[in-house]
Every structure is written in structure tokens, then in C-alpha cells.
C-alpha positions as CSV (number, residue, x, y, z in Angstrom):
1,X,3.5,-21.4,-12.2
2,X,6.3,-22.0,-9.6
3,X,6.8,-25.4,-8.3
4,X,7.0,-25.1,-5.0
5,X,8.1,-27.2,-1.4
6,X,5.7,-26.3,0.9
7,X,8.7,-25.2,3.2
8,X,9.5,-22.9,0.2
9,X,5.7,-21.6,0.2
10,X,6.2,-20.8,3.0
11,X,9.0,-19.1,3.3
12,X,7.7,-17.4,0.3
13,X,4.8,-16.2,2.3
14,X,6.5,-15.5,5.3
15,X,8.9,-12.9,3.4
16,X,5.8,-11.4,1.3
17,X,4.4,-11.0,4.7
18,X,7.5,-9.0,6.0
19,X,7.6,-6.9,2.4
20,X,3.9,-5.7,3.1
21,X,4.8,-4.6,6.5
22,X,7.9,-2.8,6.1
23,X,6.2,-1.5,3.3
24,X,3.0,-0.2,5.1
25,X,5.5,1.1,8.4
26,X,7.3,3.2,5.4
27,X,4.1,4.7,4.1
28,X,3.0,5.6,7.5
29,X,6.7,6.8,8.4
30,X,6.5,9.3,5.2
31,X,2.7,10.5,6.0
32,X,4.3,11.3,9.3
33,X,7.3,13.2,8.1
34,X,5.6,15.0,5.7
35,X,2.5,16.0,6.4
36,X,1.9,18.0,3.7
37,X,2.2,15.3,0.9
38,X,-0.4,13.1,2.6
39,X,-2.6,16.0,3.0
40,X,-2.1,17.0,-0.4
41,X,-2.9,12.9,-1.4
42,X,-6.2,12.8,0.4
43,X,-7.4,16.1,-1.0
44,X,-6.2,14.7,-4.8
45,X,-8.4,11.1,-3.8
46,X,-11.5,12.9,-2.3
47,X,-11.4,15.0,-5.4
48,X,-10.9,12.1,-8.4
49,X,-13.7,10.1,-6.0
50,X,-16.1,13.2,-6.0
51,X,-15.4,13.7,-10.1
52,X,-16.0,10.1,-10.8
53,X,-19.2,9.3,-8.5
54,X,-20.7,12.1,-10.9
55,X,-20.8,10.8,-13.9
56,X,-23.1,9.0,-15.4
């Protein structure tokens, strides 16, 4: 376990607060750009849900 300031939690959480949002803005950047690839990744997860709601 790391030992910690709090200033360094912080700043910790601060910059794995900034990660998950640039990281989110990119995925929504690439949906945007192409179109067919997000398309093709909602089909692929509607499908693998469909398969495994199914079985018993």
C-alpha cells in the first residue's frame, strides 16, 4: 500500500481525475471520427449481451 501525504492523495486523485477525462473526451473524439467502428462496437455488445442473456 502507498504511504501517502494527504497533499500527495490528492494530487494523486486530482491527476486520476484528469486521466479519466481526457480519456473519456478521446473515446468520444474516436466514436465521432469514425463512425463506423462505434457502430460496429455496439452491434458486437448488443450481440455478446443477446448470446449471453440466453443461456441458462
Amino acid at each position: 500500500m502507498l504511504n501517502l501525504t494527504p497533499e500527495e492523495s490528492r494530487e494523486r486523485l486530482r491527476r486520476r481525475a484528469r486521466f479519466l477525462r481526457e480519456l473519456a473526451e478521446a473515446r468520444e473524439l474516436r466514436e465521432r471520427v469514425t463512425p463506423h467502428r462505434a457502430r460496429r462496437k455496439q452491434i458486437h455488445a448488443a450481440l455478446r449481451h443477446r448470446t449471453f442473456r440466453f443461456l441458462p
